[in-house]
Backbone as CSV, one residue per row, in Angstrom:
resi,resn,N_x,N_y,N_z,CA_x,CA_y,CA_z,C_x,C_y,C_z
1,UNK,24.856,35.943,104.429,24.716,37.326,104.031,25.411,38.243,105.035
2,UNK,25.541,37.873,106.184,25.848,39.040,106.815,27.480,38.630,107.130
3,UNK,28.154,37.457,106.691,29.510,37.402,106.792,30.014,38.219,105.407
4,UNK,29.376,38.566,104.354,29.542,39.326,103.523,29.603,40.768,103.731
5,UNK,28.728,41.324,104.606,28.225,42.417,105.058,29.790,42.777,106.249
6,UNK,29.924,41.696,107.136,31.424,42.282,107.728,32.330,42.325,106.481
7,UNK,32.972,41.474,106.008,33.878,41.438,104.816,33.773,42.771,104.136
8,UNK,32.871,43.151,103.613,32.707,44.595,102.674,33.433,45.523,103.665
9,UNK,33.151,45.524,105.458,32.716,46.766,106.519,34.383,46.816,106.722
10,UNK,35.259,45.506,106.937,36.496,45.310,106.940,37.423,45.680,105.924
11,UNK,37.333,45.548,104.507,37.331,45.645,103.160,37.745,47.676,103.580
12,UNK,36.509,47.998,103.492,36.428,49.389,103.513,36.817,50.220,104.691
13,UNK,37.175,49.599,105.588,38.220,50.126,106.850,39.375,49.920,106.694
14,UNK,39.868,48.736,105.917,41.130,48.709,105.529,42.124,50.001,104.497
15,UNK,41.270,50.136,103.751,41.071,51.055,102.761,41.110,52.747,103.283
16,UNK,40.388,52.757,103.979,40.379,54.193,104.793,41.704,54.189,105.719
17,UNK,42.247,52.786,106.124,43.232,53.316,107.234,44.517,53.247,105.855
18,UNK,44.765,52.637,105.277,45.675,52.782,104.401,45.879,54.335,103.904
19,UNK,44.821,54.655,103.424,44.732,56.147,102.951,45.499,57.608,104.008
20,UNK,44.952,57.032,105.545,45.143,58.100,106.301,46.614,57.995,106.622
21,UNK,47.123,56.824,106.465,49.210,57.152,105.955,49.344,57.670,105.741
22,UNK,50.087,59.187,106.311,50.838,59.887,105.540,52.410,58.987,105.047
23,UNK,52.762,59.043,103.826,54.208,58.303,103.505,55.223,59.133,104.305
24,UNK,56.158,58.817,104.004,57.442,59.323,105.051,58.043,60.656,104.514
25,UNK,57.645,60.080,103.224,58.680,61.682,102.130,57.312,62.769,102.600
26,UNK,56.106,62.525,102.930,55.253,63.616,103.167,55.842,64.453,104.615
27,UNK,56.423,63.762,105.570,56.557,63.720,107.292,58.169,64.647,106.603
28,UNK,58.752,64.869,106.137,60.297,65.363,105.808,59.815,66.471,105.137
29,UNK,58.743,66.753,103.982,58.476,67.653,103.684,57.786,68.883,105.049
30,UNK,56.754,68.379,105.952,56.353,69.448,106.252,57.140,69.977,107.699
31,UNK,58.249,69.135,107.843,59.787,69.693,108.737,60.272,71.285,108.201
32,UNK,59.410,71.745,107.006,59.927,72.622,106.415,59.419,73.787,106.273
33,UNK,58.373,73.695,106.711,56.782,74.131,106.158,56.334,74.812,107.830
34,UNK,55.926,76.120,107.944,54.727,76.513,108.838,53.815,77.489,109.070
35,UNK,52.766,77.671,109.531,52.142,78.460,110.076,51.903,79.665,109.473
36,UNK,51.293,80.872,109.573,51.218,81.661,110.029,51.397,82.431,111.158
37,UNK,51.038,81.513,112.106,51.121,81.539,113.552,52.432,81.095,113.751
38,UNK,53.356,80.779,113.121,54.942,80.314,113.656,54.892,78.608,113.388
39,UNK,53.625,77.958,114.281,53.575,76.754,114.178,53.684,75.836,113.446
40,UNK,54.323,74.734,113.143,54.409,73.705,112.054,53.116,72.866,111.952
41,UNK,52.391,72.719,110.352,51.029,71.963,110.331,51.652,70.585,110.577
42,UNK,50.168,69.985,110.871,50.485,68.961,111.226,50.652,68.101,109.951
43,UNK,50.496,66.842,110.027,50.943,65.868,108.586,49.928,65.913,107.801
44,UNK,48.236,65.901,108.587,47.129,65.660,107.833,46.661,67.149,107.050
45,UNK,46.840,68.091,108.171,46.878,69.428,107.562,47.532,69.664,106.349
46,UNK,48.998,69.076,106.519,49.758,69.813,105.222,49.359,69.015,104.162
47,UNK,48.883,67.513,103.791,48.471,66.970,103.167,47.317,67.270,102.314
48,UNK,46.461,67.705,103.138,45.277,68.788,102.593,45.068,69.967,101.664
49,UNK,46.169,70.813,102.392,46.951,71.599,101.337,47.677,71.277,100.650
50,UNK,48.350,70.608,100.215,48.990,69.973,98.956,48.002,69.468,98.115
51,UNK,47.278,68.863,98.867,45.920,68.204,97.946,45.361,69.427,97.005
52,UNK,44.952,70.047,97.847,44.222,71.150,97.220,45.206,72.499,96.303
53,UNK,45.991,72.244,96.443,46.994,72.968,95.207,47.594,72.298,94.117
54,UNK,47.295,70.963,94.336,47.519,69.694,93.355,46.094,69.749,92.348
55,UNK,45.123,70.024,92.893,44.174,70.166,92.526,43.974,71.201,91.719
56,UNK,44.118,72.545,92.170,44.199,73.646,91.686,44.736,73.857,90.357
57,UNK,46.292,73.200,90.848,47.084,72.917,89.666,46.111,72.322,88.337
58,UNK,45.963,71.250,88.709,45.023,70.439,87.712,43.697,71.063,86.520
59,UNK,43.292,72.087,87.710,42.064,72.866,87.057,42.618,73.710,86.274
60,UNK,43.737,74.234,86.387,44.418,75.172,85.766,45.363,74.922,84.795
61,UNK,45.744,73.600,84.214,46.423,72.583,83.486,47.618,73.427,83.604
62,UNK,47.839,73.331,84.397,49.580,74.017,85.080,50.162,72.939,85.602
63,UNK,51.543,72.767,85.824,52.699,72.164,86.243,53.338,72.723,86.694
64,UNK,54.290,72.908,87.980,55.086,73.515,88.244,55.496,73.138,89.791
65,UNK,56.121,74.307,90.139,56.056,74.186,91.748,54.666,74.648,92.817
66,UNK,54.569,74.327,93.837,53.179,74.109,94.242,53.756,75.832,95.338
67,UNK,54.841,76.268,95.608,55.611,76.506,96.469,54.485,78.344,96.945
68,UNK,54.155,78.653,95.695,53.421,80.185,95.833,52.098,79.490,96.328
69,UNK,51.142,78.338,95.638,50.233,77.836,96.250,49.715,77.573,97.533
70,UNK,51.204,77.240,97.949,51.187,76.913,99.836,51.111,78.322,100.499
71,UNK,51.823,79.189,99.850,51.718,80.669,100.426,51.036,81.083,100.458
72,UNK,49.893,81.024,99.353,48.760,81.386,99.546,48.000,80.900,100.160
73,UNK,47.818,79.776,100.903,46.716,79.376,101.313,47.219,79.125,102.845
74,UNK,48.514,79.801,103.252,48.576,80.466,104.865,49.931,79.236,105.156
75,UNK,50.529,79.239,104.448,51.987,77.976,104.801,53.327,78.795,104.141
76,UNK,54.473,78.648,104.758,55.472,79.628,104.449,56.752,78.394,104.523
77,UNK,57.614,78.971,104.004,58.634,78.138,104.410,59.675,78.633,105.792
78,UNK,60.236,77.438,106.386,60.884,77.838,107.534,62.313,78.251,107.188
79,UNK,62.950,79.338,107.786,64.122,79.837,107.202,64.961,79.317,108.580
């Protein structure tokens, strides 16, 4: 029972570290992307916000560009 009990604990750490990857096309996107403060978010940050305007999107059965979404929620593009 309890070699089952690691297996599941391993199982589900595997799983969580897979997730916290950001992919590479995410790391090129937010080269582009910053702040309010001037500063560039970090990978997990900008991920978050994408999440959540992906989301938004969703509730709102919209498609489009996410690009006013990010603006609003304090991300600009770098000129």
């Amino acid at each position: 029972m309890r070699g089952v009990a690691v297996f599941i604990l391993l199982g589900l750490a595997a799983c969580a570290a897979s997730d916290a990857v950001a992919p590479a096309s995410a790391s090129t996107e937010v080269r582009g992307w910053q702040e309010a403060s001037g500063k560039p978010p970090s990978p997990v940050e900008f991920a978050a916000v994408v999440a959540a305007c992906q989301d938004r999107a969703k509730s709102a059965g919209k498609n489009g560009p996410i690009d006013i979404c990010l603006a609003d929620l304090g991300l600009r593009r770098v000129q």
